[in-house]
C-alpha positions in Angstrom: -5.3 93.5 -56.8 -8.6 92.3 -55.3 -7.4 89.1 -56.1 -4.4 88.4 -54.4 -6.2 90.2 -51.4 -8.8 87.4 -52.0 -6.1 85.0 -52.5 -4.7 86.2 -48.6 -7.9 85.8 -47.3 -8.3 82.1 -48.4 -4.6 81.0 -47.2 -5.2 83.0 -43.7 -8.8 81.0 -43.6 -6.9 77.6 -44.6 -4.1 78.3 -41.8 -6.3 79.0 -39.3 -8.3 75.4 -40.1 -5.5 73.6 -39.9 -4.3 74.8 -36.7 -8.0 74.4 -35.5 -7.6 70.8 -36.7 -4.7 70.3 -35.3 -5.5 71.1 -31.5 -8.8 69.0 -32.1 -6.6 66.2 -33.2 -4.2 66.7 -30.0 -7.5 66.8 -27.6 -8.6 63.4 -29.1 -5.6 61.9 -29.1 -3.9 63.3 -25.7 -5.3 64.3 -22.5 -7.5 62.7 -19.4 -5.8 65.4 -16.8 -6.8 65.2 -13.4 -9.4 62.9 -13.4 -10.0 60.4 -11.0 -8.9 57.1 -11.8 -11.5 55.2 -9.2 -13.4 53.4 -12.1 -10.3 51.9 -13.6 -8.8 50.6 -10.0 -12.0 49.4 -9.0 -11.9 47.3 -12.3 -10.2 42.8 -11.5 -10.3 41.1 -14.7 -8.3 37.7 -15.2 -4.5 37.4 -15.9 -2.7 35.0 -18.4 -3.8 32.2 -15.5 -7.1 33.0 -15.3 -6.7 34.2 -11.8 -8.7 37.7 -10.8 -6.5 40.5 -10.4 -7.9 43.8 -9.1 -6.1 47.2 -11.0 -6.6 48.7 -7.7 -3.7 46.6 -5.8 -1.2 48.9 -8.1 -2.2 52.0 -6.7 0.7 54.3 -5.4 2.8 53.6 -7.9 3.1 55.2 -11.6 0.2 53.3 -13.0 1.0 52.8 -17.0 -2.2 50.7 -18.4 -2.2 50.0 -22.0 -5.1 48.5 -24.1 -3.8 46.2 -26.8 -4.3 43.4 -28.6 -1.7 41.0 -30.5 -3.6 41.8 -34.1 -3.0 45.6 -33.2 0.5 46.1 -35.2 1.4 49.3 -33.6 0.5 47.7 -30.3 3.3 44.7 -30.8 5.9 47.5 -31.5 5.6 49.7 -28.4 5.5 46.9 -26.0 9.2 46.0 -26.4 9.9 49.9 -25.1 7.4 49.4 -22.0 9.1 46.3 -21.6 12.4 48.1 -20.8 10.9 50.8 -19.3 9.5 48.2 -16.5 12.7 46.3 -16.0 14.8 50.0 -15.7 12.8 51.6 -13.6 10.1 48.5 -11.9 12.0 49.3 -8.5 11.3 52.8 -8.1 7.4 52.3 -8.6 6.8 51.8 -12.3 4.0 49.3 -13.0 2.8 48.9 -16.6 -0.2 46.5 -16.9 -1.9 45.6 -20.2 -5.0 45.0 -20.6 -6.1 42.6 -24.0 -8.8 43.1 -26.5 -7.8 39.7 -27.2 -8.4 35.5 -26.5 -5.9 34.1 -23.6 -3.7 32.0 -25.8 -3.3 34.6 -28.2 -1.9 37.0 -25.9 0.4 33.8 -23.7 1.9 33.2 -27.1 3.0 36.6 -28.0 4.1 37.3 -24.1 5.9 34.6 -24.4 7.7 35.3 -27.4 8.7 39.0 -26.1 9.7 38.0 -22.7 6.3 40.0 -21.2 7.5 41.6 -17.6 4.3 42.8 -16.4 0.7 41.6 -16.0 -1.4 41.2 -19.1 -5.0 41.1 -18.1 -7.7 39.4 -20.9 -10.4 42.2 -20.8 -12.0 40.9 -24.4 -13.9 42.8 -26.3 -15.8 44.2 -23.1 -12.1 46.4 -22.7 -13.3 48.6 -25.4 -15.8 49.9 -23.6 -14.1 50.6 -20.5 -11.1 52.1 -22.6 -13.8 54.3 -23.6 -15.1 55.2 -20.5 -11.4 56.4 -19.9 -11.4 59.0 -23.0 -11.2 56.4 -25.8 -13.6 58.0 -27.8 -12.3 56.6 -31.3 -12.5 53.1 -29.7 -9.1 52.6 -31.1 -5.8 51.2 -30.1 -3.4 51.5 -28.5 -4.7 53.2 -26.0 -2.6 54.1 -22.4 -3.6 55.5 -19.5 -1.3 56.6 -17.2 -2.1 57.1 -13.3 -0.6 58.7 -10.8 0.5 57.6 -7.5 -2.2 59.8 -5.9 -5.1 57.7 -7.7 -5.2 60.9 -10.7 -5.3 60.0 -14.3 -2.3 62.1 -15.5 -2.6 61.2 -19.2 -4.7 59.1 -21.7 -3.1 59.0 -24.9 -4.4 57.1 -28.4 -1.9 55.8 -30.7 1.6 54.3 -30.1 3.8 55.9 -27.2 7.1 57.2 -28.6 10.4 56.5 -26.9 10.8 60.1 -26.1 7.4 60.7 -24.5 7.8 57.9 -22.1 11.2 58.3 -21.1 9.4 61.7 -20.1 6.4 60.8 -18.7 8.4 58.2 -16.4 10.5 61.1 -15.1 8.3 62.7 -14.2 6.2 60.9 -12.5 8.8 59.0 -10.6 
């Protein structure tokens, strides 16, 4: 008997780790609420031309700002969805803009070959470090921040955006 009671204990003790994991998990990898979005709209790095282009000239619109790079396999699959999402709903103040952990020719290349809609800045390696300055604390990609119209950061999510959470997220925020 005072073994299955022991037996109870362990399972109720493995539960509640697990559920303790799982919120860390969900902090890490979701959240960047209500901060203040200055650092990233006061950022100008160049485009696929080399010209400057400041993040703050996209301000009052839905700001969708993903960190990529074209060796980043999960990267290459969402951006077909943002994409889509620019070209449906562009004219009612969407503005996805990448930013690439990634060499200029690389990233022209594979622009190119999905038919790229939005600005892709080159932020190199250097990106990182601003990514984590915006809650990337794994340093990892895919990485989006999304801002809203009012300058707020509204979410920062690691990993790949599902279909599903977008289509929300742009609702939303439109």
């Amino acid at each position: 008997m005072a073994s299955a009671g022991r037996r109870w204990i362990v399972v109720g003790a493995a539960v509640l780790a697990l559920l303790f994991g799982a919120w860390v998990a969900r902090s890490l990898l979701e959240g960047g609420g209500g901060r203040d979005a200055g650092t990233l709209l006061a950022v100008a790095l160049p485009d696929l031309a080399g010209e400057q282009q400041a993040i703050g000239q996209w301000k009052g619109k839905l700001l969708v700002v993903n960190f990529w790079a074209t060796w980043c396999a999960p990267c290459r699959e969402e951006m077909p969805m943002f994409v889509e999402a620019q070209k449906r709903h562009g004219d009612r103040g969407l503005q996805f803009v990448g930013i690439a952990v990634d060499e200029a020719a690389k990233v022209r290349q594979f622009a190119d070959s999905i038919g790229l809609n939005y600005p892709s800045l080159i932020g190199g390696y250097g990106a990182m470090e601003l990514s984590r300055t915006l809650g990337n604390s794994l340093m990892a990609l895919p990485f989006t921040v999304v801002v809203g119209r009012d300058g707020q950061v509204l979410l920062t999510h690691l990993g790949p955006m599902k279909q599903a959470q977008l289509d929300r997220l742009v609702e939303s925020g439109l």
